[in-house]
N, C-alpha and C positions, 0 to 999 in steps of 0.2 A: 465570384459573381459581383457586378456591379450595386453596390446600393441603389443606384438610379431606375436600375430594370427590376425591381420589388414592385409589388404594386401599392401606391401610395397611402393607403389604409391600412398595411400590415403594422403590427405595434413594434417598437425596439424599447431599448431600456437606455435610460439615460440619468443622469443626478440633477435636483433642484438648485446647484450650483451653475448649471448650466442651462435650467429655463429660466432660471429666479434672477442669478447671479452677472449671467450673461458672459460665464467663465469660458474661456476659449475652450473647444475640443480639443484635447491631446494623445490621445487614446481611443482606438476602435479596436470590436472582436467581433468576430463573424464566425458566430460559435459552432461546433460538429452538429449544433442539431438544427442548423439554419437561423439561431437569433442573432439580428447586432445589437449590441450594447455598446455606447460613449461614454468618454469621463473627462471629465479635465483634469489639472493637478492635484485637484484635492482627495485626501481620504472620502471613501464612499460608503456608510451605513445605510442599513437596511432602511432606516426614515429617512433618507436622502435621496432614495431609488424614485424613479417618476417613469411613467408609460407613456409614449408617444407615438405619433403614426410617421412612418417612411417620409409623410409627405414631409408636416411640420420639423420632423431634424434636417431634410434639406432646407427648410427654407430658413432655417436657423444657422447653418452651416455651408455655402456654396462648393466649397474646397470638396466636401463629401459624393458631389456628383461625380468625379473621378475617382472613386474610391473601388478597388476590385481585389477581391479577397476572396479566396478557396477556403472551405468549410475549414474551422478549427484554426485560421489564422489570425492575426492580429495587426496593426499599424500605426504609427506614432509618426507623431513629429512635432519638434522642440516649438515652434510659434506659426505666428499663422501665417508669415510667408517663406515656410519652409515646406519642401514636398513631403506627401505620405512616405515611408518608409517601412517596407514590414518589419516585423519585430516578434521578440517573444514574448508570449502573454503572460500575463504578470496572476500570479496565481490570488493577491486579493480582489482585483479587478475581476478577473475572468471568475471568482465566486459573488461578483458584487457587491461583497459586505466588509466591511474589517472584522476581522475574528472577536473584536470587544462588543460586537451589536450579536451574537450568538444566541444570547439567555432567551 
């Protein structure tokens, strides 16, 4: 599914590195149960997690309006004038947290 064709209210998950920080996107998951979640380079804890709407991570991110993904896939790419590439999901990412933000 296209990120574009969500309807622009729906919420995705993203890091405060990437509202606060202004950290490029490098990392997308278009989870089996229909969420996306973004991240950039950085390690991502549970207080680094932040709730966004469809709209706002396009309008933070252009490159994401070509972005199409089948349930449970993932996509990356190294900077930001490199293409999406699928990938495989990276298993601290795809749980959102580092295993140290647990307790």
């Amino acid at each position: 599914m296209k990120l574009s064709d969500e309807s622009d209210n729906k919420t995705v998950m993203t890091s405060r590195y990437v509202l606060d920080a202004n950290s490029l996107i490098t990392y997308a998951v278009y989870g089996e149960d229909g969420d996306w979640q973004f991240f950039s380079d950085e390690d991502v804890m549970e207080s680094d997690t932040c709730v966004v709407t469809v709209k706002q991570i396009l309008e933070l991110d252009d490159s994401l309006h070509s972005l199409d993904l089948k349930q449970g896939q993932a996509a990356e790419r190294s900077d930001a004038d490199s293409p999406w590439q699928t990938a495989k999901q990276k298993d601290n990412r795809n749980n959102l947290f580092s295993e140290d933000d647990e307790n």
